[in-house]
PLY file of the C-alpha trace (Angstrom):
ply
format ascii 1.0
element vertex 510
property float x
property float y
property float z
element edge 509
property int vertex1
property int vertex2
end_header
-14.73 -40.32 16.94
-10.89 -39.69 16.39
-9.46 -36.74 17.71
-8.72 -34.08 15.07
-6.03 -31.52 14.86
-5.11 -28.50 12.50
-1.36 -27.47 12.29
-0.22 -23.86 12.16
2.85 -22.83 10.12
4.61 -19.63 11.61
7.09 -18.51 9.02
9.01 -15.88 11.38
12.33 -14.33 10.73
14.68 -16.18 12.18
12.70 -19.88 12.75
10.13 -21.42 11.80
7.55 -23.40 13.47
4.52 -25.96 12.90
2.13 -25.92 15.97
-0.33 -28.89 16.28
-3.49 -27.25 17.95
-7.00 -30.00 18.56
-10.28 -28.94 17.91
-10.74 -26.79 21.08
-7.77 -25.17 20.79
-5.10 -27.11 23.26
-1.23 -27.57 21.71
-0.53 -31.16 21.06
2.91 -30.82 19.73
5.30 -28.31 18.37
8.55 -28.23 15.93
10.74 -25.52 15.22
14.02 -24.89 12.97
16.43 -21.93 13.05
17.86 -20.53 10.26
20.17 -17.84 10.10
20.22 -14.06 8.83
22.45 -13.30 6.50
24.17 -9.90 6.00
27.04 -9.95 3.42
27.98 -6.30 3.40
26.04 -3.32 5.50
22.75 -2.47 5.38
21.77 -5.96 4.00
19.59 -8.69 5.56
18.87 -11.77 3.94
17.82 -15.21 4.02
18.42 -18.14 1.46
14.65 -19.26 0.60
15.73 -22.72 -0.02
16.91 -22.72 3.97
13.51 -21.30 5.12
11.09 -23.47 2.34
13.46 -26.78 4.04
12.65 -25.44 7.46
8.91 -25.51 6.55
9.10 -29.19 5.20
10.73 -30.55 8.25
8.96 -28.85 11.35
5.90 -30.01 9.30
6.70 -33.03 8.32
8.30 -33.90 11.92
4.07 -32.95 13.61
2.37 -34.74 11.31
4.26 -38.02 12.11
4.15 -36.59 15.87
0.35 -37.06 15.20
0.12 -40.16 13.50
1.88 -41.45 16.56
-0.91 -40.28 18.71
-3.37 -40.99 16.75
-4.65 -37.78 15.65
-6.64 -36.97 12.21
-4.75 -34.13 10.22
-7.74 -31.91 8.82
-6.09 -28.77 7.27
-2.50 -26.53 7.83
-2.65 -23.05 7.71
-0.04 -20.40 7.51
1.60 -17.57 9.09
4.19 -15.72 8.20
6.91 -12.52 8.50
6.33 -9.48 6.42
7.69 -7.48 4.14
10.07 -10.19 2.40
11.12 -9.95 -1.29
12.59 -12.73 -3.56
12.80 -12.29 -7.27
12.25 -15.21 -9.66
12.55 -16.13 -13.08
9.68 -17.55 -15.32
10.30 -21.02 -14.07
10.18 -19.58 -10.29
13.93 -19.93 -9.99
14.81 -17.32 -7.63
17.19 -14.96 -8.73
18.14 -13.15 -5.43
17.99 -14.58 -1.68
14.78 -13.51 0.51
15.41 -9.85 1.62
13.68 -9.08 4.66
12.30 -6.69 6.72
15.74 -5.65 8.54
17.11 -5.32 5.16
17.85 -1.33 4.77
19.86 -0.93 1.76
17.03 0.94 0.18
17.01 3.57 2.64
17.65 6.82 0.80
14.89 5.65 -1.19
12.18 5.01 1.95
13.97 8.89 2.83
13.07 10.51 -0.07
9.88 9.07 -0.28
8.83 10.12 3.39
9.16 13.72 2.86
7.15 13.98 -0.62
3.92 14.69 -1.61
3.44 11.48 -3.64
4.81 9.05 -0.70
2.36 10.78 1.63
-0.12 9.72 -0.14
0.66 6.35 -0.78
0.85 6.12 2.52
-2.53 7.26 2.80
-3.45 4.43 0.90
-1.77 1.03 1.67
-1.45 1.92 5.28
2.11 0.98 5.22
4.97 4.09 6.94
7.55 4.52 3.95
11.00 2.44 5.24
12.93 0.22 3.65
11.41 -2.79 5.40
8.69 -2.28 2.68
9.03 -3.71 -0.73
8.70 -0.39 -2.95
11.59 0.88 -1.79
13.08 -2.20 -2.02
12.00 -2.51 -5.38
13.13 1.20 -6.57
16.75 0.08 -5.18
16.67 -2.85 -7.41
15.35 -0.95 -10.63
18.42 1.34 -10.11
21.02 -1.15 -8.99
20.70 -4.19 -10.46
19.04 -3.18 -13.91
19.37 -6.54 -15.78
18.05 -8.66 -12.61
15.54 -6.39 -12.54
14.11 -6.24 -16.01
14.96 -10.54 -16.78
12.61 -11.05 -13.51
9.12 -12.24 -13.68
7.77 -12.15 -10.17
8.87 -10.35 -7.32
6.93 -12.31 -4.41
7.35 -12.66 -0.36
8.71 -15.60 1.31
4.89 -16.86 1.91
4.40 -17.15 -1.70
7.43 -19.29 -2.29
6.34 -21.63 0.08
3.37 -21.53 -1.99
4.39 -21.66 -5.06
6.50 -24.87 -4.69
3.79 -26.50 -2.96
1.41 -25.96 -5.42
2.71 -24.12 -8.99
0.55 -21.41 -7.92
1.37 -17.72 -7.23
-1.37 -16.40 -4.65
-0.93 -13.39 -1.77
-2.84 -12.96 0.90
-4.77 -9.65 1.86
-2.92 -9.60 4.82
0.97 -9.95 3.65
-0.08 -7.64 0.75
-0.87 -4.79 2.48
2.33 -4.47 4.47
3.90 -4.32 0.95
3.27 -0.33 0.36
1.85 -1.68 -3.37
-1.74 -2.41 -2.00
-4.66 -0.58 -1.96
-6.32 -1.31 1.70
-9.41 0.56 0.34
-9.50 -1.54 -2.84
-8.20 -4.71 -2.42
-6.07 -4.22 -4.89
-2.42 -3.55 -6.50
-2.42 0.45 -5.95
-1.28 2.03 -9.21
0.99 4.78 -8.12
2.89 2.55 -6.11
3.42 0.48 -9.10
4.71 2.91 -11.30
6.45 4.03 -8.69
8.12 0.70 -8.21
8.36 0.69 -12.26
6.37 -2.29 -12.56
3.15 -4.00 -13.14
0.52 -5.87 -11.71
1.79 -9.40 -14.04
5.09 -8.65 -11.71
2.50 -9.69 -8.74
1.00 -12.53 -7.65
-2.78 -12.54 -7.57
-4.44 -11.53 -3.92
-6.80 -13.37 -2.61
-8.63 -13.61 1.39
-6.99 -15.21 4.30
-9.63 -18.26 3.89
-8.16 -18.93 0.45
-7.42 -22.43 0.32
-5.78 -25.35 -2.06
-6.32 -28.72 -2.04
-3.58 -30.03 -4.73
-0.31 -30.39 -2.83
2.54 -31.48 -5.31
2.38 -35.34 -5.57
6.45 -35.60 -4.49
5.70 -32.98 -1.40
2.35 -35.23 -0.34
4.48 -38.28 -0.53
7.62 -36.24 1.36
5.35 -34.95 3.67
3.71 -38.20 4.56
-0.10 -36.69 4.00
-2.47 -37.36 1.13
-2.29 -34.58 -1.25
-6.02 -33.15 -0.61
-5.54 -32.02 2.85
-6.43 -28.56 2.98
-3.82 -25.87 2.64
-5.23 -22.39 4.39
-3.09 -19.39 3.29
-3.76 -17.33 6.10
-2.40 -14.09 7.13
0.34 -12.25 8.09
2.00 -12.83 11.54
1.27 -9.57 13.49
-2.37 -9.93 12.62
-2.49 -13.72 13.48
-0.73 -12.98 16.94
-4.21 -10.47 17.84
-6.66 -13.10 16.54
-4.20 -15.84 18.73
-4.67 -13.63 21.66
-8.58 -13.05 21.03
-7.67 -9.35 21.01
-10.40 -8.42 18.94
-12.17 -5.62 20.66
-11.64 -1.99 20.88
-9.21 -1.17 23.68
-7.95 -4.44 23.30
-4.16 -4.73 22.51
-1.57 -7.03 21.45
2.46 -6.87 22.58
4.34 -9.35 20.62
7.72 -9.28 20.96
10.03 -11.99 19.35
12.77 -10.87 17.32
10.98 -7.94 16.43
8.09 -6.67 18.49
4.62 -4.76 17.46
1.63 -3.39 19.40
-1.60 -3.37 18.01
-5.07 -3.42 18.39
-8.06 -4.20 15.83
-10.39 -1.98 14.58
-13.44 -2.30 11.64
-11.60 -0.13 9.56
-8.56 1.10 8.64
-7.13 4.26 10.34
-3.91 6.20 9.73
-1.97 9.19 11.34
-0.84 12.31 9.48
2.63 11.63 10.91
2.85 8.76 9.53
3.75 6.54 12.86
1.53 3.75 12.49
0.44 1.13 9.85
-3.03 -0.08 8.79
-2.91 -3.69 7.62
-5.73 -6.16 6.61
-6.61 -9.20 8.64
-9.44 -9.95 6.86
-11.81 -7.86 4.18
-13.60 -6.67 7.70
-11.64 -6.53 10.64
-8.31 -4.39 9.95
-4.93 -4.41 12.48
-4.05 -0.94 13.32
-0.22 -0.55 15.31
3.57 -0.42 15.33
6.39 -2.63 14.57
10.05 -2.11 16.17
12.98 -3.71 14.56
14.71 -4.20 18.37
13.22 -6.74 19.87
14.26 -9.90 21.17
17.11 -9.63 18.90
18.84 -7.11 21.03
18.90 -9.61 24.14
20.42 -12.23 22.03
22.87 -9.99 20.54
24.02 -9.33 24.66
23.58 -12.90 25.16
26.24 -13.66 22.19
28.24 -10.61 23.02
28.68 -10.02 26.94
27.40 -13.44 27.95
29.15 -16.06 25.52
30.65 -18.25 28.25
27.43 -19.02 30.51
25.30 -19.21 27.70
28.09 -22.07 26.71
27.90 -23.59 29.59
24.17 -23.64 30.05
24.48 -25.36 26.32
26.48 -27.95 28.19
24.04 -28.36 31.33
20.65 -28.35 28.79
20.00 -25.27 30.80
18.20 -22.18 29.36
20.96 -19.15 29.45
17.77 -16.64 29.58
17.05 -17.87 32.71
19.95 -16.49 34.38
19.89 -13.81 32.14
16.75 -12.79 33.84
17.86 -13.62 37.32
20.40 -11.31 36.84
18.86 -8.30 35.72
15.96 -9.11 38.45
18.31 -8.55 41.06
19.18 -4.60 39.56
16.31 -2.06 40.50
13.82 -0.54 38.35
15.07 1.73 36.67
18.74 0.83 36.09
20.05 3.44 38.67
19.73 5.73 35.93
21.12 3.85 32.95
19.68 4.32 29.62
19.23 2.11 26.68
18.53 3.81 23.14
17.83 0.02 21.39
17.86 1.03 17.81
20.42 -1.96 16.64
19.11 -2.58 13.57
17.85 0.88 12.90
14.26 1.62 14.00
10.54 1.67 12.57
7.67 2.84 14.78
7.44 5.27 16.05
10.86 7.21 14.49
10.86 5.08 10.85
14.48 6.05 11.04
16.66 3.27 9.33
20.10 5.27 10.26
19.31 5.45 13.95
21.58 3.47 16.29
22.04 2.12 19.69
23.70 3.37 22.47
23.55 3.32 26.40
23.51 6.56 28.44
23.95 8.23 31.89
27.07 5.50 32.85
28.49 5.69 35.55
31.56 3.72 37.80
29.01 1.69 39.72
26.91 0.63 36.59
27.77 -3.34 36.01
27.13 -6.02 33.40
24.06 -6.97 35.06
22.97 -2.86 34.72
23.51 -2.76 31.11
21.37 -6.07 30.62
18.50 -4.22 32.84
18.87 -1.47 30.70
18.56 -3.74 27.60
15.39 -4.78 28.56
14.16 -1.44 29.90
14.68 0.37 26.93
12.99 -1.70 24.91
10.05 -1.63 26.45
10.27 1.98 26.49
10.53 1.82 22.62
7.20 -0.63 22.86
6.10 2.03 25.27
6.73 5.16 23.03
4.72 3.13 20.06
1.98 2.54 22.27
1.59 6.04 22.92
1.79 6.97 19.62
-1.80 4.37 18.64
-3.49 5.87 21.69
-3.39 9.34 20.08
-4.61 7.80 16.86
-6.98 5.21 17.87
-8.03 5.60 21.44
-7.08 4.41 24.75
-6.04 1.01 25.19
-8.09 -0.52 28.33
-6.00 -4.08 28.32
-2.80 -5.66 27.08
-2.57 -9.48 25.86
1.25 -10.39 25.74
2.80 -12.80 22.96
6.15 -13.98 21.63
8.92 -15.62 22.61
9.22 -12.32 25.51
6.52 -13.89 27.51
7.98 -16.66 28.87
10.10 -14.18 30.80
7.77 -13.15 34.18
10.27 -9.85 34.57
9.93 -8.39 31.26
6.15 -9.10 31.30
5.72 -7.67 34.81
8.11 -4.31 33.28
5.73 -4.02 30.47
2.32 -4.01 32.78
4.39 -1.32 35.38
5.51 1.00 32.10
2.39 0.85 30.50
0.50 0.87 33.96
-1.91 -1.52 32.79
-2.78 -4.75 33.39
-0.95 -7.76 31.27
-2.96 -10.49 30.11
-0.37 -13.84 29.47
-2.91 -16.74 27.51
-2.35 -20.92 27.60
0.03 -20.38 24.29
3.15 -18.67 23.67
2.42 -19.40 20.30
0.06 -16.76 19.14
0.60 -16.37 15.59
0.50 -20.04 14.87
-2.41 -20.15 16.54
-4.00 -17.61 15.08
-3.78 -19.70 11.85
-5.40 -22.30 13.06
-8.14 -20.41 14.47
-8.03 -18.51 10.40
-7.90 -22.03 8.81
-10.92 -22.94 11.61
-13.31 -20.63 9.66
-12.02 -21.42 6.22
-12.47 -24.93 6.81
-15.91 -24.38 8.34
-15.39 -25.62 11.61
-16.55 -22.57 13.13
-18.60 -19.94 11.55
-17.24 -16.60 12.97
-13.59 -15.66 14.40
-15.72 -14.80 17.35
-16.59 -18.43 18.49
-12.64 -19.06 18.98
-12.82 -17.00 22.08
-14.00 -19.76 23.73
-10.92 -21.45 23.44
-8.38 -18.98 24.61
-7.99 -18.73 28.04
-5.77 -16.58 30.13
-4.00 -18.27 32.02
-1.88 -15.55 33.78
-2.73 -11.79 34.68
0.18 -9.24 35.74
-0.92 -6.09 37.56
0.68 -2.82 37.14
2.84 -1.20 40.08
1.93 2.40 40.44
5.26 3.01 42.27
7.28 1.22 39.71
5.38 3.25 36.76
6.47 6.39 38.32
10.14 5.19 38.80
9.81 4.24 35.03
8.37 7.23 33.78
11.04 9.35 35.17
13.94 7.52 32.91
11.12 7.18 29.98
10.84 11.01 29.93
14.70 11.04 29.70
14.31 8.80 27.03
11.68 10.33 25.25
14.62 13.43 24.91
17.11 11.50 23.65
16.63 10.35 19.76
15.77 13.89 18.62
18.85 15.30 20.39
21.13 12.42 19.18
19.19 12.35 16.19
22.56 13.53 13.91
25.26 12.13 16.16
23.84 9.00 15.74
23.24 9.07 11.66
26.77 10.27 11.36
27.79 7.22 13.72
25.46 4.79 10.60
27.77 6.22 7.25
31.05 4.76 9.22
32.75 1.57 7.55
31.26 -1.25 9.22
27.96 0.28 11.10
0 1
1 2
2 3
3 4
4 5
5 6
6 7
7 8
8 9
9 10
10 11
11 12
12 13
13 14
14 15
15 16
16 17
17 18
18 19
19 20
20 21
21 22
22 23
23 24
24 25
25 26
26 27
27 28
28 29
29 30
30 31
31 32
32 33
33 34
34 35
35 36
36 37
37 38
38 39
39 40
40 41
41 42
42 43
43 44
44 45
45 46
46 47
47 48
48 49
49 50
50 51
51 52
52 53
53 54
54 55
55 56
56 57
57 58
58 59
59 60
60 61
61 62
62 63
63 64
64 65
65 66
66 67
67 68
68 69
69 70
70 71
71 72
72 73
73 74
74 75
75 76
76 77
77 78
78 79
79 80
80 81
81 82
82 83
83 84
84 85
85 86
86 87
87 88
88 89
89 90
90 91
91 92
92 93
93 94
94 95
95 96
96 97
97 98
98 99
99 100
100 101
101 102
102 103
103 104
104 105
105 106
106 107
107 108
108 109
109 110
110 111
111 112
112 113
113 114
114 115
115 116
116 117
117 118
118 119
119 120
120 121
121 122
122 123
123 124
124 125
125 126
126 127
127 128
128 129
129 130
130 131
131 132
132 133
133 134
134 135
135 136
136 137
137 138
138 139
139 140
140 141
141 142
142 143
143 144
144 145
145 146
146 147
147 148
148 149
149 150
150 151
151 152
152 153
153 154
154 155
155 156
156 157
157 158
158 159
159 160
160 161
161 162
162 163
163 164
164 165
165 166
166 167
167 168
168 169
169 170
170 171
171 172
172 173
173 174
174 175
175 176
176 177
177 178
178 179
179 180
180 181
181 182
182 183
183 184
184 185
185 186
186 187
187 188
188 189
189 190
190 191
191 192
192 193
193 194
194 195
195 196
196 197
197 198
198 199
199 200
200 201
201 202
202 203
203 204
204 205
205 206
206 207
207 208
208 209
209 210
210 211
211 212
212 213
213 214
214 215
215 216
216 217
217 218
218 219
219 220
220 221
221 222
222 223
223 224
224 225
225 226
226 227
227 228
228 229
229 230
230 231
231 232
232 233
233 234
234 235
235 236
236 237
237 238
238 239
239 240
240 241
241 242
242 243
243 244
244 245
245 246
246 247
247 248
248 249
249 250
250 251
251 252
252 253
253 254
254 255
255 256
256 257
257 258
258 259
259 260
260 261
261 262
262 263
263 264
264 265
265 266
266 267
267 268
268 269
269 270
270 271
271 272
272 273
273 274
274 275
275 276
276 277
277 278
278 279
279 280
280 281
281 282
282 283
283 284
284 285
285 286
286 287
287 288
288 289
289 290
290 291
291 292
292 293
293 294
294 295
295 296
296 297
297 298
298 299
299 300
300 301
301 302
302 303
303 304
304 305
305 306
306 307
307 308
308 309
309 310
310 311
311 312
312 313
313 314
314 315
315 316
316 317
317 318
318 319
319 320
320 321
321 322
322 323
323 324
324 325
325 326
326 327
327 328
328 329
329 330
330 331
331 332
332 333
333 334
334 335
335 336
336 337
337 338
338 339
339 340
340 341
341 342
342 343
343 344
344 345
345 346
346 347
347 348
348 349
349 350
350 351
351 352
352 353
353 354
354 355
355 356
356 357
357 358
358 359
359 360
360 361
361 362
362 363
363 364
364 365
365 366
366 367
367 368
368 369
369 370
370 371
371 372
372 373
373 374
374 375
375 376
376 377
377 378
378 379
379 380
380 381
381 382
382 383
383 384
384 385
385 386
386 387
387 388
388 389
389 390
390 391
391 392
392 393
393 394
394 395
395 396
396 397
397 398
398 399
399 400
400 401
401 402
402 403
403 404
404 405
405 406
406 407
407 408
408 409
409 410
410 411
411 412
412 413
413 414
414 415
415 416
416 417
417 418
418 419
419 420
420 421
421 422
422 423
423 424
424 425
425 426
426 427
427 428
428 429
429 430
430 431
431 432
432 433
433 434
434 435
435 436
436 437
437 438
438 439
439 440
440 441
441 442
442 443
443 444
444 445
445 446
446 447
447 448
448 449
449 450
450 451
451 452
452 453
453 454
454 455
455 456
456 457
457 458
458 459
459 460
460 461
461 462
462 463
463 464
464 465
465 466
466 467
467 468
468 469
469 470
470 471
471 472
472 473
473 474
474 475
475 476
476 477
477 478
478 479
479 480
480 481
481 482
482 483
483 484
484 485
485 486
486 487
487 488
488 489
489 490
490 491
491 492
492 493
493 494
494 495
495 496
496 497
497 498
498 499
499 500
500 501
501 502
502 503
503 504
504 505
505 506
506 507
507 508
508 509
């Protein structure tokens, strides 16, 4: 019998990739494109849709040929993708603005106001999603207010996942999953939730139409089949949204059980039968599928913040490494193994792109403290990676308090290919780190979603059988003392800074 293969498409924030997984769950191949972000004046961060939907063509058009090669039977692709995008389009699905994502804070007096009222409270209380201007309703109040005409001439305002979508196949569909991280859906319901509408000043027509993570099409555009090499009825699974793909990828699916994911961004969460939130609003409540709910924290900072010291403070070796086909993280790591636990004392505060869980504080900013003389390059990059993990930490914390304790910790992203900052995250947790055979969580967490749509497994339950940890990282007690010590510091620092640093976000250029 030939040897049959689903593809996963993981439609992140800054790349996307198409992830060739067989039938008991081994990678066969794996494309990815990188695209950038694209910030024209402060506050604002975007990404031209025709760049990402081009990126999705190409990684998937480069595996499928990849498996024709090796003789392997395409039976379905299934998606995952970032949240909290929004693209306006016309009524011929021309978009009208460029894909504003999640980092995107423009909107943030809105998200503000919003947080500290009666009526965003409970909104809140119903789509599960903290008020921030990652979310679309503020997004969508800012663009009622400041582009009126744009506003009122558009007829859809849909996510990056629906694009893809759309031009595929002329349809306008959302998934339960990428609609509740909108703030606009009722995670009770299943449904558009009408205050947030008004709210937003629009209607449910403005929407697409939501529909399970199973949903799947089977009329691919005749040009995109032909494009795509692939006849046009292969099965198209929508899937879910990224986060909750990475804890089905990671066969996190029991109480206690938790995800890390750390890429760009990073989130922790775990999985629970229902959804749960916290009267302080610190974590979100987002649908997998109609039964199984993923409860966490996302932090804008990242993965992003190493590359932004790798551009920054380490321009000429990563340069050279370019030169030499060498991987610059590599010696980035190296170099920050060889500083102690701890920094000697340095702090990192890693709020570059302003911060979500657990502070949902847009205007917050970075900023190192405790320097002293004998503090080197090599100290701040420790610190880098310290205090973000501290961040992870702090969220981590914050879901305990809601949820209950979390027993073990399955690690994901492009972070876990990087034994130090794994091994930091088991010793400032103090719990055991579980790495499985794929870095690629999310995409595989389609596959296992587009498994059960497809029918070739009859629970999410029976894909546990085909993720296997391959690598388990054991806490230091020691080290989680050292750690805690500069945590607590830590822990002091935002609320103290708390105005220093918002006044530091209205100057020209922050």
């Amino acid at each position: 019998m030939k040897q049959q293969a689903l593809i996963g498409m993981d439609i992140g924030t800054t790349s996307t990739k198409a992830v060739a997984f067989d039938m008991e769950g081994n990678m066969l191949f794996r494309e990815a494109i990188e695209y950038p972000i694209i910030s024209t004046q402060p506050d604002y961060a975007e990404q031209d849709p025709e760049v990402v939907f081009k990126a999705v063509l190409d990684t998937l058009s480069t595996v499928v040929l990849e498996l024709k090669i090796l003789g392997v039977e395409l039976t379905g692709v299934s998606f995952s993708s970032a949240m909290h995008s929004l693209i306006a389009v016309d009524a011929q699905g021309n978009t009208l603005t460029k894909c504003i994502i999640w980092a995107d804070t423009r909107s943030k007096v809105y998200a503000t106001n919003l947080k500290g009222s009666v009526i965003g409270h409970d909104i809140y209380l119903h789509t599960g999603t903290p008020l921030h201007p990652m979310s679309p309703l503020p997004k969508l109040r800012w663009l009622r207010d400041h582009e009126p005409l744009l506003f009122k001439n558009t007829a859809k305002f849909i996510g990056i996942k629906e694009y893809v979508f759309f031009r595929l196949f002329g349809e306008y569909k959302i998934d339960y999953s990428i609609a509740s991280a909108t703030g606009l859906f009722n995670i009770f319901k299943f449904d558009w939730h009408l205050d947030s509408l008004e709210l937003a000043g629009i209607t449910k027509d403005k929407l697409s139409e939501p529909v399970p993570p199973t949903h799947t099409f089977r009329n691919l555009k005749p040009d995109y089949a032909t494009l795509l090499n692939i006849p046009a009825t292969v099965p198209f699974v929508i899937g879910a949204s990224d986060g909750c793909l990475a804890n089905l990828g990671s066969n996190a699916v029991r109480p206690g059980d938790a995800v890390v994911t750390i890429g760009t961004s990073g989130a922790v969460r775990v999985m629970a039968s229902e959804p749960a939130t916290d009267i302080q609003e610190r974590i979100f409540s987002y649908i997998l599928t109609p039964k199984r709910f993923v409860l966490g924290g996302a932090v804008n900072n990242g993965g992003v913040v190493l590359r932004w010291f790798r551009d920054n403070f380490y321009a000429s070796e990563a340069a050279l490494a370019a030169q030499e086909d060498k991987d610059i993280y590599e010696l980035m790591n190296k170099k920050a193994a060889a500083v102690p636990p701890g920094a000697d004392g340095l702090i990192f505060l890693p709020y570059l792109l302003g911060e979500r869980a657990p502070i949902w504080d847009p205007a917050a900013r970075a900023c190192f403290f405790g320097v002293h003389y004998n503090h080197t390059r090599e100290h701040f990059l420790r610190a880098l990676m310290e205090g973000v993990m501290y961040n992870v930490y702090s969220v981590g914390r914050a879901l305990e308090q809601t949820t209950g304790p979390i027993a073990a910790i399955y690690a994901n992203g492009g972070f876990s290919r990087s034994d130090l900052w794994v091994q930091m995250l088991a010793d400032i947790f103090n719990k055991e780190v579980h790495l499985t055979d794929t870095h690629e969580g999310s995409a595989f967490g389609a596959v296992i979603m587009g498994m059960y749509a497809l029918g070739f497994i009859t629970n999410l339950e029976d894909a546990a059988a085909m993720i296997r940890v391959k690598k388990t990282f054991v806490p230091d007690s020691k080290l989680h003392s050292r750690y805690m010590q500069n945590f607590s510091l830590f822990n002091e620092l935002y609320p103290k800074l708390k105005d220093c640093l918002h006044k530091a976000s209205h100057h020209i250029g922050a």
